[in-house]
C-alpha positions as CSV (number, residue, x, y, z in Angstrom):
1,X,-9.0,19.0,3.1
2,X,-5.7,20.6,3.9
3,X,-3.5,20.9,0.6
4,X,-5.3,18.0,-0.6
5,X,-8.8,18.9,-2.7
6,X,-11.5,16.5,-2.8
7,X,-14.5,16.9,-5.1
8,X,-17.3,15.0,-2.3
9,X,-21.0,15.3,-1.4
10,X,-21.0,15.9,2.5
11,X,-23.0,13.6,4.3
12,X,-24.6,12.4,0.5
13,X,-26.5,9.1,0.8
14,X,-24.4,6.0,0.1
15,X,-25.4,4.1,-3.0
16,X,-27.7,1.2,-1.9
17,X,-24.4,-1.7,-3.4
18,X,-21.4,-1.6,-4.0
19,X,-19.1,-4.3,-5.5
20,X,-16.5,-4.9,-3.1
21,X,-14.6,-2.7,-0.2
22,X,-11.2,-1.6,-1.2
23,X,-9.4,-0.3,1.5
24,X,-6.4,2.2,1.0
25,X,-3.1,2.3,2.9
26,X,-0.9,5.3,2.6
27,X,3.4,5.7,2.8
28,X,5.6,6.4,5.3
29,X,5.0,9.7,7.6
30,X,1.9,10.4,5.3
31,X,-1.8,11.2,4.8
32,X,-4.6,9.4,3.9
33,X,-6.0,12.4,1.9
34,X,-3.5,12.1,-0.9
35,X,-5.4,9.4,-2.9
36,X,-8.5,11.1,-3.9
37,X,-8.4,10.3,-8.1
38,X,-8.0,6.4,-6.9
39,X,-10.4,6.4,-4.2
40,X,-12.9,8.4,-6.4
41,X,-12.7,6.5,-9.4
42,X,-13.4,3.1,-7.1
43,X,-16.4,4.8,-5.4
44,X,-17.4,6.5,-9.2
45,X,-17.7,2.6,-10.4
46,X,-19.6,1.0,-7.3
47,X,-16.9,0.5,-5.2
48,X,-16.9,1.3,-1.4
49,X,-13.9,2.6,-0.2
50,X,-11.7,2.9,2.7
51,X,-8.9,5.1,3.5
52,X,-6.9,4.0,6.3
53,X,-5.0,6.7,8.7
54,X,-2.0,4.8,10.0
55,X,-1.8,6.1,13.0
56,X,1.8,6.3,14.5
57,X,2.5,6.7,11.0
58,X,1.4,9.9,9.5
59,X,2.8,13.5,8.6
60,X,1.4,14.3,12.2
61,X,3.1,11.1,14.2
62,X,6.2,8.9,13.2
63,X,6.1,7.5,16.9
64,X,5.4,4.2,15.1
65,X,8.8,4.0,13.8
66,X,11.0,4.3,16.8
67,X,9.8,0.2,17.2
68,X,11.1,-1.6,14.3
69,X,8.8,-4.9,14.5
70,X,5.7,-3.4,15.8
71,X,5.7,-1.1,13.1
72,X,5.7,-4.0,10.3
73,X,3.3,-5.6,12.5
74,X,1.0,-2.9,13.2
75,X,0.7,-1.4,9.9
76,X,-1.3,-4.6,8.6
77,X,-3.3,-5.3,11.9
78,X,-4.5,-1.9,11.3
79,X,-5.5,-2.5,7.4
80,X,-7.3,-5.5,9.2
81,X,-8.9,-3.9,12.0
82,X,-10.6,-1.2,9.5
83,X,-12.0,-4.2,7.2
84,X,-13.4,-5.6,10.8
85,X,-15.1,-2.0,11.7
86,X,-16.9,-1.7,8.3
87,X,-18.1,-5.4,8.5
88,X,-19.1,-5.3,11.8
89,X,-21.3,-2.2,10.6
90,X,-24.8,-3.4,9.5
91,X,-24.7,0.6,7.0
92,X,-21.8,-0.7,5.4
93,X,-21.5,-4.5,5.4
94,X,-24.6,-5.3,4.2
95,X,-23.7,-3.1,1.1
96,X,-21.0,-5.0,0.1
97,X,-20.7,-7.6,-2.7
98,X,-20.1,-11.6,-1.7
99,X,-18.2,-13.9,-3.7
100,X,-19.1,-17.4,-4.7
101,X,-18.1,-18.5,-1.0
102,X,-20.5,-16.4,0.4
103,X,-17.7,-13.8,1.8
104,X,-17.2,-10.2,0.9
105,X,-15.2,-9.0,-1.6
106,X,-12.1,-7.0,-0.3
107,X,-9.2,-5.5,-2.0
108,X,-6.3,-3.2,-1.1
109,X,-4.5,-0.7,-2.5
110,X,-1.1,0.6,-0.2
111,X,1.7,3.1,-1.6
112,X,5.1,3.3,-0.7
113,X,5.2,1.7,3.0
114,X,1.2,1.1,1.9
115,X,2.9,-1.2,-0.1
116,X,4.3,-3.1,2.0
117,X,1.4,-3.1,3.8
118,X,-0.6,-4.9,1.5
119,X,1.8,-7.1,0.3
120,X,1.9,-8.4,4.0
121,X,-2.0,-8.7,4.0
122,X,-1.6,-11.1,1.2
123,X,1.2,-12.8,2.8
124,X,4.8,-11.1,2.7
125,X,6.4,-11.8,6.0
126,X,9.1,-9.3,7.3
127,X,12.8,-10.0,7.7
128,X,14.3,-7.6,9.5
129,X,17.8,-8.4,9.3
130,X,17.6,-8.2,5.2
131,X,16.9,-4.7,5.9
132,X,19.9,-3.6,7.7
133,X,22.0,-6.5,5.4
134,X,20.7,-4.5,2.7
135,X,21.3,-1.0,3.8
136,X,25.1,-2.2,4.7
137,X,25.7,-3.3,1.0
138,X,23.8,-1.0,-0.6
139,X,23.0,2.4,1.0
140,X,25.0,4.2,-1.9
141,X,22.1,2.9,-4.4
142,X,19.2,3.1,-2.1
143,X,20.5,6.3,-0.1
144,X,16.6,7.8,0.7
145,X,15.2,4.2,2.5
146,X,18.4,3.1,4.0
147,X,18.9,6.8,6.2
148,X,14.9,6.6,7.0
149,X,15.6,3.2,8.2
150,X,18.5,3.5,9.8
151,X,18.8,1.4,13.0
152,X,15.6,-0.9,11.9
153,X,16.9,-3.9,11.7
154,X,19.4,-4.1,14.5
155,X,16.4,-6.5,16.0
156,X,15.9,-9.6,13.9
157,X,12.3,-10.9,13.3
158,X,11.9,-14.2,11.4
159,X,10.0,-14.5,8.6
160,X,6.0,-15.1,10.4
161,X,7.8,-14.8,13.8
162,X,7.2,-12.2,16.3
163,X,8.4,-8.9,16.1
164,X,10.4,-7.2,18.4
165,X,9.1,-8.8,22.1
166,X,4.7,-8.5,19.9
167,X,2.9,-11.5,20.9
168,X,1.6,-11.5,17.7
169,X,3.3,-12.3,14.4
170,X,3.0,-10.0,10.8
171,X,-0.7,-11.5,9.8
172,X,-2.0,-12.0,6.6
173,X,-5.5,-11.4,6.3
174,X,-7.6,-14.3,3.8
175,X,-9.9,-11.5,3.8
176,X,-8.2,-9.7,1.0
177,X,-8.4,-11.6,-2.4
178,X,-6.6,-9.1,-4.5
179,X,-3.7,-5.9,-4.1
180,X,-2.9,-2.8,-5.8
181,X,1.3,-2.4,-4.5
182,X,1.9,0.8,-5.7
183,X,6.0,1.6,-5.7
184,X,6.1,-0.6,-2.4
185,X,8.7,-1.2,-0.1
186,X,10.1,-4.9,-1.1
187,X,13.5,-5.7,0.3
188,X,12.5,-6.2,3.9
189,X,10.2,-9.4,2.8
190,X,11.7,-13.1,3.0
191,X,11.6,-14.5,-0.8
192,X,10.1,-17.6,0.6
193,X,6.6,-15.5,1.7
194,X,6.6,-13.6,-1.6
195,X,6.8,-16.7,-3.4
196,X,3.5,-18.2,-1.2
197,X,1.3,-15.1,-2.1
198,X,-1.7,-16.5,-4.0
199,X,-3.6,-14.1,-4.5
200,X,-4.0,-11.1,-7.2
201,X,-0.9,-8.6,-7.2
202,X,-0.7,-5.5,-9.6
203,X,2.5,-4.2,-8.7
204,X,3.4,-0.5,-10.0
205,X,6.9,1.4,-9.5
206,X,8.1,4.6,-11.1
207,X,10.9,4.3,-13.3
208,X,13.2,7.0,-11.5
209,X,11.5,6.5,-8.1
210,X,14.8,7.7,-5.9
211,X,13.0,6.9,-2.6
212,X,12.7,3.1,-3.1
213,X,14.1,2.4,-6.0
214,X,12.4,-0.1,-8.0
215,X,15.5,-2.6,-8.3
216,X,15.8,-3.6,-5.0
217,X,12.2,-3.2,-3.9
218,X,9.4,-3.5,-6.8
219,X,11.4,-5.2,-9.7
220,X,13.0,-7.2,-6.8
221,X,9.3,-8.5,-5.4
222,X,8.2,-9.7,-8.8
223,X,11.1,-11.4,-9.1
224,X,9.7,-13.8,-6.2
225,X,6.3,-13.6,-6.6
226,X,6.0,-17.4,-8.6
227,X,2.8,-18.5,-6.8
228,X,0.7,-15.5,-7.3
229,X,-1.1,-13.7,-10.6
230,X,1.1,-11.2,-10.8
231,X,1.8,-8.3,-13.6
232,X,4.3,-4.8,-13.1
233,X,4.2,-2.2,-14.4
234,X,7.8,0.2,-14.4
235,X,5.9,3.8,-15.1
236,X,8.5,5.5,-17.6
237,X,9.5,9.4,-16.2
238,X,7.3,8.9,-12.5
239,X,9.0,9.4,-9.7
240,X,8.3,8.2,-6.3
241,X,4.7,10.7,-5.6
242,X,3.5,10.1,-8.9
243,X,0.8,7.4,-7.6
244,X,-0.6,10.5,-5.2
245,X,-2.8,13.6,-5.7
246,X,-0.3,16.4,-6.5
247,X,-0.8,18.8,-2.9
248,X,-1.7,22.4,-3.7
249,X,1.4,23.4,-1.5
250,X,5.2,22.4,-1.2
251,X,4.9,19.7,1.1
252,X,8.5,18.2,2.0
253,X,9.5,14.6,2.3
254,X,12.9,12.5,3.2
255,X,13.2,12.3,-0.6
256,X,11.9,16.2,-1.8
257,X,8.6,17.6,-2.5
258,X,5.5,15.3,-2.8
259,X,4.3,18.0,-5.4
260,X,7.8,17.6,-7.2
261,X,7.9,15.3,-10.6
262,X,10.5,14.8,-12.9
263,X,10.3,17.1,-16.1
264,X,7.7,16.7,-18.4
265,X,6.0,14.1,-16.5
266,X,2.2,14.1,-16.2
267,X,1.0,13.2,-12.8
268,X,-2.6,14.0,-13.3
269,X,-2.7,12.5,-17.3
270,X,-1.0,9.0,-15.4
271,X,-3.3,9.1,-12.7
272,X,-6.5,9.3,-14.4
273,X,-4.8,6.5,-16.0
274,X,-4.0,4.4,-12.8
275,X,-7.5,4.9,-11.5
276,X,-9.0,3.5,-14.7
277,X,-6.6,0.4,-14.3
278,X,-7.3,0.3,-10.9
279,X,-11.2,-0.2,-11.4
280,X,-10.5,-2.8,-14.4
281,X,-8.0,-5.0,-12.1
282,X,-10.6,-5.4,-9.4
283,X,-13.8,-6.3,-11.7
284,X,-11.4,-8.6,-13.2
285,X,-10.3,-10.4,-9.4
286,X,-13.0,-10.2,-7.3
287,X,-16.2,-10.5,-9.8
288,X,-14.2,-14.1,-10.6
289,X,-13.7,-15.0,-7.0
């Protein structure tokens, strides 16, 4: 599918359970095709799976961004709107494994600005201001972020208030018990949300990850995260595309080639690794829940 393989039976017949829906939330300006050795490995082990297109958001559209607080709005809302579809679809929802309450078992995985997105589904709350503060003290450090995200900002939203003239605030969604935040964008979140997250977080960052670079974003999120279960992982030699299938052409991004990795780094080695982790951090959170 494009320069991204994928090793799937066509129109196969869905197992008759699964364990839990895990939906996926790709980065910035990206695709939802890039995450097949996650997505497969969650699906290999009983999982269903969704991969969410962002749409405003992708390689295709960026139209998103040229609105500040609907796009940290949106991105969630639409994480939250694909969990209601495949609930409110008697094929799917009655596939999918309840917890002791009685509700289904849902998890998220988001990379990059998918990070951010799940982060917020579990209760991060934008500020934009600390963006822009951020990005005027420290551009020279996070160069790639602050020029992509030059001008967000200039329009505060509070931390839980509404975003740039929305109605509606960033939502959490209770729905989601547990989150994969894989090299996420963190500086933009009020410390006061992080430190109310509750539930589950695995957070993962690439140790020379130029794009968002895991001091002021990943390290800088754990450092706040005191109410929730929480573990990090800093990925020695990965860079920022490590957590994605490597594309079977050059494709460019604001910080190089998505099929670039630093030397001697083993993108597919790590990510059958990640995959494996993956599947072992959500038996452990949701089968308990």
């Amino acid at each position: 599918m494009g320069p991204f393989p994928q090793t799937v039976a066509i129109n196969g017949a869905p197992e008759p359970t699964a364990k839990g829906l895990i939906v996926i939330s790709h980065g910035t300006a990206s695709t939802e095709l890039g995450f097949a050795t996650l997505a497969q490995a969650l699906a290999r082990h009983g999982y269903l799976v969704a991969s969410v297109e962002h749409v405003g958001d992708t390689w295709q559209d960026q139209s998103m961004r040229a609105t500040p607080g609907r796009y940290f709005a949106e991105r969630p809302r639409q994480v939250s709107r694909v969990i209601d579809t495949v609930l409110a679809d008697p094929q799917w929802s009655s596939r999918i494994g309840q917890g002791a309450d009685g509700r289904p078992l849902i998890g998220a995985i988001g990379h990059s600005a998918g990070g951010y997105t799940v982060l917020a589904l579990a209760g991060g709350k934008p500020v934009l201001s600390r963006l822009r503060a951020h990005c005027d003290t420290e551009a020279a450090l996070d160069p790639v972020l602050c020029k992509l995200s030059h001008g967000i900002g200039s329009a505060s939203v509070q931390a839980g208030g509404a975003a740039d003239g929305q109605e509606e605030p960033v939502q959490a969604d209770p729905r989601v018990r547990a989150v994969m935040a894989l090299a996420p964008m963190g500086v933009a979140f009020s410390p006061s949300s992080l430190a109310s997250i509750t539930v589950p977080v695995a957070i993962y960052a690439g140790e020379k990850d130029t794009f968002l670079v895991p001091r002021f974003h990943a390290l800088w999120v754990m450092q706040n995260m005191r109410g929730a279960t929480t573990t990090l992982q800093l990925v020695p030699n990965a860079g920022h595309y490590a957590f994605m299938n490597t594309p079977t052409v050059d494709l460019p991004s604001p910080d190089g080639s998505v099929a670039a990795d630093p030397a001697g780094f083993d993108r597919a080695a790590f990510l059958d690794r990640l995959a494996q982790e993956s599947v072992a951090f959500f038996d452990k959170n949701l089968r308990r829940q």
